[in-house]
N, C-alpha and C positions, 0 to 999 in steps of 0.2 A: 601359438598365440602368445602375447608380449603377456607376461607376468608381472610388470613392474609396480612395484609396491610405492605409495607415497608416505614420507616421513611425517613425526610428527610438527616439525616445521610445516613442509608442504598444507598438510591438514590446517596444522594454523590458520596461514597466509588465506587458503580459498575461503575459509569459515570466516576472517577478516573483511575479505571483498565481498563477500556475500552480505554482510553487516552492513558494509558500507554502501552497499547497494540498495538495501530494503531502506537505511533511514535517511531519509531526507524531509522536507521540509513538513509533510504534516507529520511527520513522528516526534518531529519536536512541539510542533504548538498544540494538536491534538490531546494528550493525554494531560497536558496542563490544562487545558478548556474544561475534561473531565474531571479533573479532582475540583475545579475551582465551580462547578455546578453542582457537582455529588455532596461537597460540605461531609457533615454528619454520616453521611452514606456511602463514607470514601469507599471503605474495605466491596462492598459488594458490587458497589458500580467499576471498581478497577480490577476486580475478578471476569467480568462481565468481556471488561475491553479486553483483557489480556487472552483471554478464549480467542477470539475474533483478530484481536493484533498480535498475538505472538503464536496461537495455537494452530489456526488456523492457515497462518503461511509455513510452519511447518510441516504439516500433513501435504500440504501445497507441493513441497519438496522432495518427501517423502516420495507422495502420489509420481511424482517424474523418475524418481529411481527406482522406485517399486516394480512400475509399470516398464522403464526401463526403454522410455523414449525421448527424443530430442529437445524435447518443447511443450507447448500449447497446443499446436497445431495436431499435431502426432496424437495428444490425449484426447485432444475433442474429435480426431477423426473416428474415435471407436461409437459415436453418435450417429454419425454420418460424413461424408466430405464436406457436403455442399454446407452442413450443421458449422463444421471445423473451420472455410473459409469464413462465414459471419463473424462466429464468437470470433477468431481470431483478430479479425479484422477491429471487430469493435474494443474488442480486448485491449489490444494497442492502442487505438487511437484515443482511448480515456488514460492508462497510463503513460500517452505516449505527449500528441502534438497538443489533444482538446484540452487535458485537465490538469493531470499531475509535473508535465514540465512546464507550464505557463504560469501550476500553482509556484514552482520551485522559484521561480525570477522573482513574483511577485512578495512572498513571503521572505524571501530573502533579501527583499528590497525594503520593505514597511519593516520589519521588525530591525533588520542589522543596517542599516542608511537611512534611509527617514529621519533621524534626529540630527542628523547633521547635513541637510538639507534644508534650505532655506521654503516657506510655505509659498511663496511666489513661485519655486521652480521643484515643484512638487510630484508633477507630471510629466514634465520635462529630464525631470533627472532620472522616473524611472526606465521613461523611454531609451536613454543612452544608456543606464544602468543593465538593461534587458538587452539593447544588441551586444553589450561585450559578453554578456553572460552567456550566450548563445553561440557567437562565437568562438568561446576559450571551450566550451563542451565538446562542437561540433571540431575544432581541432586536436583533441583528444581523443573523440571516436573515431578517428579518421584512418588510427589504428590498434584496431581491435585486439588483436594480439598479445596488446600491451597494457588491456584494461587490468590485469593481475598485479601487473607493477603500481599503475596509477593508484588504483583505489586501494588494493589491500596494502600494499606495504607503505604510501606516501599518506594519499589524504586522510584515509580511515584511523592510523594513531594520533594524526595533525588533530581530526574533530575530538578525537577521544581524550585526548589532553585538555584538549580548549574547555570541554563538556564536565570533564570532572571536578576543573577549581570552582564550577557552579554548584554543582551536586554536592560537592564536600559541604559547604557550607548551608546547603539544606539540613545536613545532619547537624551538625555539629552547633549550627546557630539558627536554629528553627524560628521563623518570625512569629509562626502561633498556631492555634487548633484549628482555624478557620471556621466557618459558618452552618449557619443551617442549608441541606439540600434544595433546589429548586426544580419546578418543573417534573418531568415523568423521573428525575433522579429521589425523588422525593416518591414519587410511590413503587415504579417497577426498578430500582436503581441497577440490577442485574441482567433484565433485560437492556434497558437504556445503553448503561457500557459497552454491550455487545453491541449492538446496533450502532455506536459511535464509533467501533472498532471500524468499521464500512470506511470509514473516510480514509483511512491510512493509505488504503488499496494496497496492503500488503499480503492479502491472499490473491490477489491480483498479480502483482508484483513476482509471488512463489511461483506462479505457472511462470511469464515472461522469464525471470530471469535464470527460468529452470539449463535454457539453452547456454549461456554463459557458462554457468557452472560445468556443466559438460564438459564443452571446451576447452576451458581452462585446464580439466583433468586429464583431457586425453594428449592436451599441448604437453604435459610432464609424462608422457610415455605408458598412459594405461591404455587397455585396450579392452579388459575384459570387461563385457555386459556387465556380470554380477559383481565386480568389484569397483565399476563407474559409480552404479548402484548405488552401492557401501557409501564409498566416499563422500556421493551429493547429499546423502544425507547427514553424514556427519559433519559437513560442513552446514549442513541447515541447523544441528542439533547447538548448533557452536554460535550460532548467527542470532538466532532467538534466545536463547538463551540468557547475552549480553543486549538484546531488544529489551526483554522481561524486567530487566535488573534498571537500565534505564529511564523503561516507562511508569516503575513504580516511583522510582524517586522525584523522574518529572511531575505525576500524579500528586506528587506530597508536598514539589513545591506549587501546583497550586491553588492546594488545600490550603495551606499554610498562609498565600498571600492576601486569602480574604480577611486575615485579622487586623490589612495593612492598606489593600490597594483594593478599591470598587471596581465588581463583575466589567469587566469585557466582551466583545461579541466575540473575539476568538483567543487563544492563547497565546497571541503574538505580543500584544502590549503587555501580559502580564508575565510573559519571560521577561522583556525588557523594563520592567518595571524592577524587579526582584534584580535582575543583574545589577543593576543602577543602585540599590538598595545595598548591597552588598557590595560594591567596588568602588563605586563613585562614577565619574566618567569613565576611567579605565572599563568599569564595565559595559557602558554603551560598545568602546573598540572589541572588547574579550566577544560580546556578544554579537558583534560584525562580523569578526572571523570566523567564530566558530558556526553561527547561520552558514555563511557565503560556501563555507566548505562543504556542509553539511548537503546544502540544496547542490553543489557542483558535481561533486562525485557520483552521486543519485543523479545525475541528470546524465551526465557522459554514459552511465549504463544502461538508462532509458532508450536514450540515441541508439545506440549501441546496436544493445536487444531488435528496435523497431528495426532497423537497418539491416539483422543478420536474417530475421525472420520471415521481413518482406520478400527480402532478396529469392528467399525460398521457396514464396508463394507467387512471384512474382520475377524468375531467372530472368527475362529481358530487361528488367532496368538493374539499371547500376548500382552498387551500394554504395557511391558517392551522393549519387541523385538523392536518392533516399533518405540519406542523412541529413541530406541538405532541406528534404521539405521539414524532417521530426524538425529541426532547426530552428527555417526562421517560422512556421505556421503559429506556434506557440509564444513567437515575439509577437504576434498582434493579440492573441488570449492574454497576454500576460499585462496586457494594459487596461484591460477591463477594471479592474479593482480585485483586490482579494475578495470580498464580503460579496461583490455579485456572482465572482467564479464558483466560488463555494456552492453559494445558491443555487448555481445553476448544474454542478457535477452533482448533486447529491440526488435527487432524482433516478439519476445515469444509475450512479452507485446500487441504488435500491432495487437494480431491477437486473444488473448483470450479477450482484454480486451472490443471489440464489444460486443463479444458473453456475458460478465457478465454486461454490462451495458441493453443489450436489456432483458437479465432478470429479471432484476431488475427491469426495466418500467415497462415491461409486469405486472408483478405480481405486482405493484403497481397500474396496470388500472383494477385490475381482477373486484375491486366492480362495475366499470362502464361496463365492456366489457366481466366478466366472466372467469371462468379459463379453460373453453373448450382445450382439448388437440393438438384439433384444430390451438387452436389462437397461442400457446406457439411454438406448430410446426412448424408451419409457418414461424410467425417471425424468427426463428433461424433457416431455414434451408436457407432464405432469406439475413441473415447475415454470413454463412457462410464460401460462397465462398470470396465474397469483403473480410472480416475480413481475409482471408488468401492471397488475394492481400495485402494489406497493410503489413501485417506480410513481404513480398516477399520484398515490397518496403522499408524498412525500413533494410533490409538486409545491409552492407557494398557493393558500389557503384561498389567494383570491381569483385562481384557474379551476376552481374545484366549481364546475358548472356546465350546463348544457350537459352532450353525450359524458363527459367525466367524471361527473357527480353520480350520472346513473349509473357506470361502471361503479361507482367508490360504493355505490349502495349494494352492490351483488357482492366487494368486498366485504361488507359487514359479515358476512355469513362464513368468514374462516378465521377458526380460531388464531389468533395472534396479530391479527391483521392490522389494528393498531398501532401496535406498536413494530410495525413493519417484517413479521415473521408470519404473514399470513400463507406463505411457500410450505412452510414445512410439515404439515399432515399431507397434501395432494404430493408429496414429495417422496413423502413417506408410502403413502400409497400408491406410486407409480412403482416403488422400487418392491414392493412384494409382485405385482400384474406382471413388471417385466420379469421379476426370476418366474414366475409361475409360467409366463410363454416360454422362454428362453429353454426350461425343462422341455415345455410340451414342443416346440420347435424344432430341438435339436438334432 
């Protein structure tokens, strides 16, 4: 069996791609939205997110080396197959064509182009702006092989450069303390965080991009199970890590910027307000590029991903075909507007992202409690229904009616359910039933 070790270069470089892979366009606006809501309540509510956005997709990671399979696909079959092809499937198509690559065009259009964008040609210009960006991805995915080069060693220093002459200057020229908290960051601000961590879909993301990583290590000559293992993880330990360090400082710029610029509905204007604030116009371009990059490299691994994964579930089409729908499907999402996209993924969000957190634990207790078909069953069939309350509750206020209101009101009766963690006691309690059959079973 091939022994071969990788260096701590090699380590680097995948722990880089993998970086550069998880953040793309909501890791940028996202946790500025949170500091710039939390006010007064930064520290707890950016504890909250950081669980959820950084903790949470490495356990993600973890759970893939640990378990010491492929993918997504691979984890969720210890549920069932026919369980594996769903999640999978849905898995993808929310990180893939419906939500996070249509957010990427859009977000990287409003916040880094829009100002220099005449208001007449508004729509017009995201529309061209969206078929090149789709384009220059889907010609990048086209070969995979070379996602290692693309992302970790090219665009992921390119953002990381762009990204720090912003952040330095949060430190060093802090605009102020910011305001008082608003909304549930003002009473649950711990909960709150965690639960805005859901938008990032980077526990999401850790399953998806679990295959890549793979990949990548057995491309430099590993072979062995227990050392793919090692490696995926350490390159996840290495990925979040420099997620952590950036989502605190974005968090702080925009704390900072309510002493200067009035709340926004999402953290796109209030990066590009602060950038502006700090460079001048130079900042509007610093802040184009460093978006445009940020959303591209995140998207070519999106493609990527949907493309190798499908392929697997799905040998008779092409992985050209494939690429080609992640592609253009997301060119017509992407013109919806940010603010109704959001709208409309968070929902989604609320109701897959139980189901991919309790298999994540699961299969990171399997050394303790075994991977009996049992236990994996249970727990998620016990997550199930709440994770699709919550999805119902997290709906726009004015669908809350007819048969949905009377589900929302059977909601009321698990604790946490408000504030959208009403999954985790029946969660809790599927996974003692499943070890207790999984014993009696065996």
């Amino acid at each position: 069996m091939n022994t071969q070790k990788l260096s701590i270069k090699d380590h680097f470089v995948i722990g880089m791609m993998l970086f550069g892979l998880f953040f793309g366009a909501g890791n940028l606006i996202f946790p500025v939205f949170v500091g710039q809501q939390a006010g007064t309540q930064f520290w707890p509510a950016l504890i909250g997110f950081l669980v959820s956005g950084v903790g949470l997709p490495l356990l993600g990671v973890t759970a893939i080396g640990l378990t010491r399979t492929d993918g997504v696909f691979h984890l969720a079959e210890k549920v069932g197959r026919f369980y594996a092809f769903g999640f999978t499937i849905l898995l993808y198509l929310c990180i893939g064509p419906l939500f996070a690559l249509p957010r990427l065009a859009s977000i990287s259009y409003e916040v880094g182009l829009q100002p220099f964008v005449g208001s007449a040609h508004q729509t017009s210009g995201l529309l061209v702006y969206s078929i090149l960006f789709f384009l220059i991805a889907w010609l990048f995915a086209r070969k995979p092989s070379q996602i290692m080069v693309y992302v970790g060693k090219i665009l992921t220093p390119a953002f990381l450069i762009l990204l720090a002459a912003i952040l330095i200057m949060v430190v060093i020229k802090p605009m102020g303390n910011g305001g008082a908290a608003v909304g549930d960051y003002a009473k649950v601000p711990l909960v709150t965080g965690f639960t805005a961590g859901y938008s990032t879909m980077d526990a999401l993301a850790a399953l998806a991009f679990g295959i890549i990583v793979v990949n990548a290590i057995k491309a430099l000559g590993v072979s062995e199970p227990k050392r793919i293992a090692n490696d995926t993880i350490r390159a996840g330990s290495l990925a979040v890590f420099l997620m952590a360090i950036i989502y605190g400082l974005l968090a702080l710029l925009g704390r900072n910027a309510l002493s200067v610029f009035a709340r926004a509905k999402n953290g796109g204007p209030v990066l590009a307000n602060v950038a502006h604030a700090y460079f001048g116009s130079f900042g509007n371009v610093l802040l184009a590029l460093l978006v445009i990059i940020a959303c591209l490299k995140t998207a070519i691994g999106l493609i990527t991903a949907f493309g190798d994964t499908f392929k697997e579930l799905f040998p008779r089409v092409p992985y050209g075909a494939l690429i080609a729908f992640a592609s253009a499907v997301p060119l017509i999402f992407a013109n919806v507007g940010l603010d109704r996209l959001l709208a409309f993924s968070t929902p989604i969000l609320y109701f897959i992202y139980p189901l991919a957190i309790t298999l994540i634990l699961t299969a990171l207790l399997t050394p303790m409690l075994g991977d009996s078909r049992w236990l994996f069953g249970t727990v998620t069939i016990f997550t199930l229904i709440p994770a699709l309350l919550d999805g119902l509750n997290a709906m726009p206020a004015s669908l809350h009616t007819g048969i949905v209101a009377s589900l929302l009101n059977l909601g009321q009766f698990l604790p946490g359910f408000s504030f959208g963690l009403g999954w985790t006691v029946p969660a809790l309690v599927g996974l003692v039933i499943g070890w207790v059959l999984s014993q009696v079973r065996h």
